[in-house]
DOVEX-843204 format. One record per residue (C-alpha): residue in three letters; x negated, y, z negated. Coordinates in steps of 0.2 Angstrom, whole numbers, padded with zeros to 4 digits, always signed. Layout:
N
ALAXYZ;...
This chain:
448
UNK+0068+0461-1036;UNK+0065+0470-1020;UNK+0076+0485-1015;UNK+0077+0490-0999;UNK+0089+0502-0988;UNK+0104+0496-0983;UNK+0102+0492-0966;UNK+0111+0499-0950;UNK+0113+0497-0932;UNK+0106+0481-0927;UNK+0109+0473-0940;UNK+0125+0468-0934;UNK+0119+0462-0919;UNK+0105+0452-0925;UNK+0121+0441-0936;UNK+0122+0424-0928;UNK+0142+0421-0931;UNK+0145+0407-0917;UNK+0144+0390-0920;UNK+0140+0387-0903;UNK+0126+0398-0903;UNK+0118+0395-0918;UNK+0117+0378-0913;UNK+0107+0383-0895;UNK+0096+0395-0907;UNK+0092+0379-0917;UNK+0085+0368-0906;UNK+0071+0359-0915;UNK+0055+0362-0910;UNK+0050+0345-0904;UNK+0063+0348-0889;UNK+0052+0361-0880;UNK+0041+0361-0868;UNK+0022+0358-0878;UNK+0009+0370-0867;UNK-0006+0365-0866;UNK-0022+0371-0877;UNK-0025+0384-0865;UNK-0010+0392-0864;UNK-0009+0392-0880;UNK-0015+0410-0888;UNK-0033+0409-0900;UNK-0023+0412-0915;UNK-0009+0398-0913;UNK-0025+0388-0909;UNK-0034+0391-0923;UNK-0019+0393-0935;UNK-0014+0376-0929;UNK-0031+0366-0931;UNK-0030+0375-0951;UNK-0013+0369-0953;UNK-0005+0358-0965;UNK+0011+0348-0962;UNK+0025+0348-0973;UNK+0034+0334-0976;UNK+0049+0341-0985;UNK+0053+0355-0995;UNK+0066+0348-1007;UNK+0059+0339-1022;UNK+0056+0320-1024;UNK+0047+0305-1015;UNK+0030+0306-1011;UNK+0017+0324-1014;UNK+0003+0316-1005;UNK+0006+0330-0989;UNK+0004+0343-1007;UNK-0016+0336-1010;UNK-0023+0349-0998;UNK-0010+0363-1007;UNK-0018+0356-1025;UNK-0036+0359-1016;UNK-0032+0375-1013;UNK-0025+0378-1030;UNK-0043+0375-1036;UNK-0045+0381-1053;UNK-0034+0396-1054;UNK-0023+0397-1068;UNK-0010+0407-1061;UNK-0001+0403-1045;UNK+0011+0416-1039;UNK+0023+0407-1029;UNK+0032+0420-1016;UNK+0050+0419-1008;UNK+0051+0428-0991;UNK+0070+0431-0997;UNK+0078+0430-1013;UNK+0093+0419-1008;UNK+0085+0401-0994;UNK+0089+0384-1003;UNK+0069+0380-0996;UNK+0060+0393-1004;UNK+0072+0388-1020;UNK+0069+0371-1017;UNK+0051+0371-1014;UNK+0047+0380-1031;UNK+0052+0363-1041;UNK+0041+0354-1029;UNK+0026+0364-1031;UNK+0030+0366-1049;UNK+0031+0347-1051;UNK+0018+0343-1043;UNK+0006+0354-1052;UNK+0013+0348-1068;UNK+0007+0331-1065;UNK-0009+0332-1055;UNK-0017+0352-1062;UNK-0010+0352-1077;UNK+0003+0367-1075;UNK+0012+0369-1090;UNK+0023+0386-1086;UNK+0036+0389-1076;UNK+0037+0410-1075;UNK+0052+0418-1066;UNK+0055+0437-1059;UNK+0070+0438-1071;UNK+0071+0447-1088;UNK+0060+0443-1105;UNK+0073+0438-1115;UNK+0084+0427-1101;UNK+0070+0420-1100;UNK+0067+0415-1118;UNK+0085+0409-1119;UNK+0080+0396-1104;UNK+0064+0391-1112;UNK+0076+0387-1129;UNK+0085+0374-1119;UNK+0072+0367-1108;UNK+0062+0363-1127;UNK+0078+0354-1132;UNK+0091+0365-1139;UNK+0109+0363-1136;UNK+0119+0365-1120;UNK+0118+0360-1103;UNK+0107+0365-1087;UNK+0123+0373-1079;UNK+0127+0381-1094;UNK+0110+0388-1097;UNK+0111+0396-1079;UNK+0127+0402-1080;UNK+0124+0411-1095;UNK+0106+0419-1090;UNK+0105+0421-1071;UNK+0123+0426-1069;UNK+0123+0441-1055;UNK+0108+0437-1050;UNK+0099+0427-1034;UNK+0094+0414-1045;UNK+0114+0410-1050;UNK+0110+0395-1040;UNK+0111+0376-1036;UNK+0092+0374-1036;UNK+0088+0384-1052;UNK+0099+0371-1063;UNK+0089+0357-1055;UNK+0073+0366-1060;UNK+0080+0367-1077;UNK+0084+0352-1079;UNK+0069+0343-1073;UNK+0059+0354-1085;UNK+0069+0346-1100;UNK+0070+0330-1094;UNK+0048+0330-1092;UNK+0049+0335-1108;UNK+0061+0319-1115;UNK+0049+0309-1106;UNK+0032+0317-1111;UNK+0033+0326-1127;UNK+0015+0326-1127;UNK+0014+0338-1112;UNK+0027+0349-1112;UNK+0032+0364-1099;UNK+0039+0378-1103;UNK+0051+0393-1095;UNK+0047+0412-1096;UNK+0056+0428-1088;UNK+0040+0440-1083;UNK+0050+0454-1079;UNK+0059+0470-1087;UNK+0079+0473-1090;UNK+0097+0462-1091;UNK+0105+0453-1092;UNK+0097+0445-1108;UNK+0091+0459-1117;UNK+0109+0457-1128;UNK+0104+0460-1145;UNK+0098+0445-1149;UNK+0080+0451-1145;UNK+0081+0467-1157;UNK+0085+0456-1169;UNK+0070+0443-1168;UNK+0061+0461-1170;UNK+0068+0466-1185;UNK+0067+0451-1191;UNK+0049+0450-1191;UNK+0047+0469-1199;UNK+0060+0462-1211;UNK+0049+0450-1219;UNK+0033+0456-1214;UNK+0035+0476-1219;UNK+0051+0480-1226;UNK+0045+0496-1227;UNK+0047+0500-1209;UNK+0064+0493-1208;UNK+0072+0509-1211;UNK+0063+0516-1196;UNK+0063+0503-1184;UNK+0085+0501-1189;UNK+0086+0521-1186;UNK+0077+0520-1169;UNK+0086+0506-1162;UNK+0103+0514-1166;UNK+0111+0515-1149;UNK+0101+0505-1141;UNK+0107+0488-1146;UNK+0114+0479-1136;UNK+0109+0482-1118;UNK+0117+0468-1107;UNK+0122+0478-1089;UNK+0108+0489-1083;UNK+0117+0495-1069;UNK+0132+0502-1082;UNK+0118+0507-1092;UNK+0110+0517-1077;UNK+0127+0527-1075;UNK+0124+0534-1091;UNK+0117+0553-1090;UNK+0098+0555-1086;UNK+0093+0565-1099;UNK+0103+0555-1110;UNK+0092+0536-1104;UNK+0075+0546-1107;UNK+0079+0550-1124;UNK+0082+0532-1128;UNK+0066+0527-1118;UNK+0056+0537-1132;UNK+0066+0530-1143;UNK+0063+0515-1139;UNK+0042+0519-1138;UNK+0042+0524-1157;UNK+0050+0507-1161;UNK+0038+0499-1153;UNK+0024+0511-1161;UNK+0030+0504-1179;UNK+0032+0487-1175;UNK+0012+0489-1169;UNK+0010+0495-1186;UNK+0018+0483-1198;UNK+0005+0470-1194;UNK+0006+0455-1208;UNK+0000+0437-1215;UNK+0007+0428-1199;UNK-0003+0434-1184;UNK+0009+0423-1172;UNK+0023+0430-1179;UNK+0016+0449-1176;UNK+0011+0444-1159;UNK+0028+0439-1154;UNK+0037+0452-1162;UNK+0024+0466-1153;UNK+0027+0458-1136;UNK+0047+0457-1137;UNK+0046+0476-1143;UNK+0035+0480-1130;UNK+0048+0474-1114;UNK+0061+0483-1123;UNK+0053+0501-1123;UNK+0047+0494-1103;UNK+0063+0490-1099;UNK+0072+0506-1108;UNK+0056+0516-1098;UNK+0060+0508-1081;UNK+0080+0513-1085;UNK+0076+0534-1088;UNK+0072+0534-1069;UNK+0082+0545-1057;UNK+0089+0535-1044;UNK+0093+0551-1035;UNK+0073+0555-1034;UNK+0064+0543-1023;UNK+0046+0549-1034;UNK+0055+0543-1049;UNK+0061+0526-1040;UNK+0044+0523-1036;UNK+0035+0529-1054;UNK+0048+0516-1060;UNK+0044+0501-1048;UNK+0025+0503-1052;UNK+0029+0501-1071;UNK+0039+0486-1068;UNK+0024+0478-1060;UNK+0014+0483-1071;UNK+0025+0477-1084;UNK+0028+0459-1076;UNK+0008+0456-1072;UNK+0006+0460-1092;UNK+0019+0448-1096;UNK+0013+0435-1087;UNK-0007+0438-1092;UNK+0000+0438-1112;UNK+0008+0422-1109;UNK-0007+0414-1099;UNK-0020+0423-1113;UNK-0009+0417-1128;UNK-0003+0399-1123;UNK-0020+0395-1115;UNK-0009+0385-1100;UNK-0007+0387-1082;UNK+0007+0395-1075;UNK+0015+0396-1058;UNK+0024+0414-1056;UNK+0039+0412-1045;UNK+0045+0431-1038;UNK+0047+0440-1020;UNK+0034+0440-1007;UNK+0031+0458-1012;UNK+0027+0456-1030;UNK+0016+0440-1030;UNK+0005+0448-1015;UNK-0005+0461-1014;UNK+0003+0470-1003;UNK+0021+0475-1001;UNK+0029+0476-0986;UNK+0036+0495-0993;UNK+0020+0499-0999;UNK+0027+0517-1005;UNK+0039+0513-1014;UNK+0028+0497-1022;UNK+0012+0506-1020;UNK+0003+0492-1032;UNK+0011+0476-1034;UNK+0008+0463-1049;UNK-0002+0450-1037;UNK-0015+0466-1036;UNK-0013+0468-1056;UNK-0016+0450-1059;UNK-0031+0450-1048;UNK-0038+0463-1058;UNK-0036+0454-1072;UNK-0039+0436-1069;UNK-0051+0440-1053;UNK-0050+0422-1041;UNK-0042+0412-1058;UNK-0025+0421-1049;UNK-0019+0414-1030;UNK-0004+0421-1021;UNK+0008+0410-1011;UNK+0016+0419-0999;UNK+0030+0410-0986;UNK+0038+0418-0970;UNK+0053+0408-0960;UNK+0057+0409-0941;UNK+0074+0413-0943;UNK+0091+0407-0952;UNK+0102+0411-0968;UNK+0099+0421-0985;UNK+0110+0429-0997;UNK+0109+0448-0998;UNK+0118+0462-1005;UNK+0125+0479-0996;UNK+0117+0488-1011;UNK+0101+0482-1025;UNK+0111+0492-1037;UNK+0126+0481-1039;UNK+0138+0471-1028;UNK+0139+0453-1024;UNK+0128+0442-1016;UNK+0136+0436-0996;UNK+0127+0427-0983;UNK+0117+0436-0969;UNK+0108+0425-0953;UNK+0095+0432-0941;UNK+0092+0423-0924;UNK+0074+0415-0922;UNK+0061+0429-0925;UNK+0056+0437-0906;UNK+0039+0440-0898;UNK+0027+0453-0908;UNK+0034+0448-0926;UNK+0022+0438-0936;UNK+0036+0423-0937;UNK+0035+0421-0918;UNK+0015+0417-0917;UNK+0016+0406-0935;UNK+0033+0395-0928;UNK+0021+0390-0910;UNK+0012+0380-0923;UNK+0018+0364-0918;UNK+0021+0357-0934;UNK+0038+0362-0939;UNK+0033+0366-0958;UNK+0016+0368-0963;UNK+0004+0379-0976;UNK-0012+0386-0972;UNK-0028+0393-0982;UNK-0028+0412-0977;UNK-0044+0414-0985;UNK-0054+0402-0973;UNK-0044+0408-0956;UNK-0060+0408-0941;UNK-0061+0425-0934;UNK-0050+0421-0919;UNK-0036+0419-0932;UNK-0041+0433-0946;UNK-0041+0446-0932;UNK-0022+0441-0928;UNK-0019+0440-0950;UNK-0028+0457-0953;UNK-0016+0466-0942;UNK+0003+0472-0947;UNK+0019+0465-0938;UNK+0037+0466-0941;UNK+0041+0451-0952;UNK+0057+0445-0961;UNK+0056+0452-0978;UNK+0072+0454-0988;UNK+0076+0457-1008;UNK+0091+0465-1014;UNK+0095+0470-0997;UNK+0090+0466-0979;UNK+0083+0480-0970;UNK+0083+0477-0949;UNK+0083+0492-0943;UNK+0068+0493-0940;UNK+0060+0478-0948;UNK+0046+0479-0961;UNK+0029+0476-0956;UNK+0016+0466-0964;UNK-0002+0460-0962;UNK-0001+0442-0967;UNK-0021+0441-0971;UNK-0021+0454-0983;UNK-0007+0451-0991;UNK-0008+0432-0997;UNK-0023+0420-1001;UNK-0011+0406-0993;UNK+0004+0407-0983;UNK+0018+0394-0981;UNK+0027+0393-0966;UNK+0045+0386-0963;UNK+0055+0386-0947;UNK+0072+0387-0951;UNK+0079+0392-0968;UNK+0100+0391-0976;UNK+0107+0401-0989;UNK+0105+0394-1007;UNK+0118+0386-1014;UNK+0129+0394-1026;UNK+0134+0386-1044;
């Protein structure tokens, strides 16, 4: 997930705490005054006449305003489905629409998350039938993070109830990213499984190499441990990976499977020997991670042969990020590399409203934080004169009086982990996204 700096100074003023006034910020657009077209800039005008309205963003009920979004869609195999925050009920709620929708009219068959390999295999367990409940599910994989939500148990449990209703056309859940929770033990177990009964005589090896390695369920305990220490175990955890590439056997499936899990545990073991002290280091670390979740999700694509919509941050479906040096090369720009126009970003920016942050990305609960509607010379001011309240556009056909306004970098909301406002990130929306989803208002995700 994004990590930013924790934010100072304005921050505090930019909180909306009164009822009262948050209820003047929130007027609803239809109440002012509509200039007329020549008041209106050449970029509203031409962003307005691109425009399509939103009829909701929760799921259910008619998809028919969703056509021109499946047009756009195309033939692209992956769809990376932004989230200008990681903590707004819309952007939450608006992946099960999308997600649904592309089920049943383009033959999406993946639902792939910014959350760890392994959590993410425990989800798909449930979602193909296995015991315990939605809640339970989430509870037990997305606990600590922004996902730990109301809107991520209703996903999980549509996805099992599709697959009750149409056995024939299943979906399935995957976690692209490195880390915990969910590494456990359980996935060093389902490698030496494999090596157990495909080359026993690598077991030794691979048993020795693991030692102290298993189980890894809290990263940030783990990244108190002593540096030198964590990059020890990150070659260890390389050389495991080394003999499992080696002990190929009769079931190709079966090697494939065990290769990839060994794979994202040396990743995440390599992401965890960085200095958090050295910003360089940060940054080597956040390229890998990209990297790493851009090659999770083209395995997946390359090995189940479906489509897949790739839920994450803004800043890692794009191509650009909003810190670009500390994500100098996100995994929207690696899964263009490798899938060329058969991958589309989705981005989404909001006018203003609630999220759920944290004071640290290292740690620390998730709280609510609100920010006033976005002011003149941020992207969110220009988008929300639209005068559809909700609405998507197709970047990649914007006329010139519109890409000259896209092409060019403004402060925008943008928060992961944390919130940084002071000052805010800026963004060039053009080159960032191939279509961009604009909502006015935005409430913090509901917790479970």
């Amino acid at each position: 997930m994004a990590a930013h700096k924790k934010p100072t100074g304005r921050r505090e003023l930019l909180m909306v705490t009164a009822a009262g006034a948050a209820t003047a910020l929130w007027a609803p657009k239809a109440g002012a005054a509509t200039p007329t077209d020549g008041q209106r800039p050449s970029a509203v005008r031409a962003l307005e006449r691109m425009a399509h309205p939103l009829r909701a963003t929760d799921p259910g009920g008619r998809t028919t305003d969703l056509r021109a979004l499946g047009r756009m869609v195309g033939a692209a195999e992956v769809v990376g489905l932004g989230e200008a925050t990681h903590g707004s009920h819309e952007f939450f709620a608006m992946k099960e629409r999308v997600f649904r929708h592309l089920v049943e009219e383009k033959g999406f068959t993946t639902f792939a998350l910014e959350m760890s390999w392994t959590a993410g295999l425990r989800i798909d367990e449930y979602v193909q039938g296995g015991e315990g409940t939605a809640r339970r599910i989430a509870e037990e994989t997305l606990a600590g993070s922004p996902w730990e939500r109301e809107e991520f148990v209703s996903l999980i449990a549509w996805m099992r109830e599709h697959n009750h209703r149409r056995p024939r056309h299943r979906v399935r859940f995957m976690g692209d990213d490195v880390g915990a929770p969910g590494l456990g033990d359980r996935i060093f177990e389902r490698v030496t499984s494999y090596v157990r009964e495909a080359h026993p005589r690598s077991l030794p090896r691979l048993v020795e190499l693991y030692a102290g390695l298993r189980p890894l369920d809290d990263i940030f305990a783990y990244l108190g441990k002593p540096l030198a220490e964590r990059r020890q175990n990150a070659v260890r955890a390389e050389r495991a990976l080394e003999t499992v590439t080696a002990a190929t056997g009769t079931d190709g499936e079966a090697y494939e499977w065990a290769v990839q899990h060994a794979r994202n545990i040396a990743r995440t073991f390599a992401f965890a020997a960085l200095d958090v002290t050295d910003p360089a280091s940060v940054t080597a670390a956040e390229h890998l991670r990209d990297r790493a979740m851009a090659d999770n999700v083209a395995w997946w694509h390359r090995r189940a042969g479906g489509k897949v919509l790739l839920s994450a941050h803004n800043g890692h479906v794009g191509f650009l990020s909003t810190h670009p040096r500390m994500y100098p090369k996100t995994q929207g720009s690696y899964l263009r590399d490798a899938l060329g126009r058969a991958y589309l970003a989705i981005g989404f920016t909001f006018a203003g409203g609630s999220f759920l942050t944290k004071d640290t990305s290292l740690g620390g609960e998730w709280t609510k934080t609100t920010v006033p509607p976005a002011t003149r010379g941020m992207n969110e001011h220009t988008l929300d004169r639209v005068r559809h309240r909700d609405y998507y556009v197709d970047l990649r056909t914007a006329p010139p009086a519109a890409r000259a306004w896209l092409d060019t970098a403004r402060p925008t909301y943008d928060a992961g982990s944390v919130f940084e406002a002071d000052p805010l990130p800026t963004l060039a929306l053009g080159r960032a996204y191939d279509v961009l989803v604009h909502l006015h208002r935005v409430r913090e995700a509901e917790k479970l």
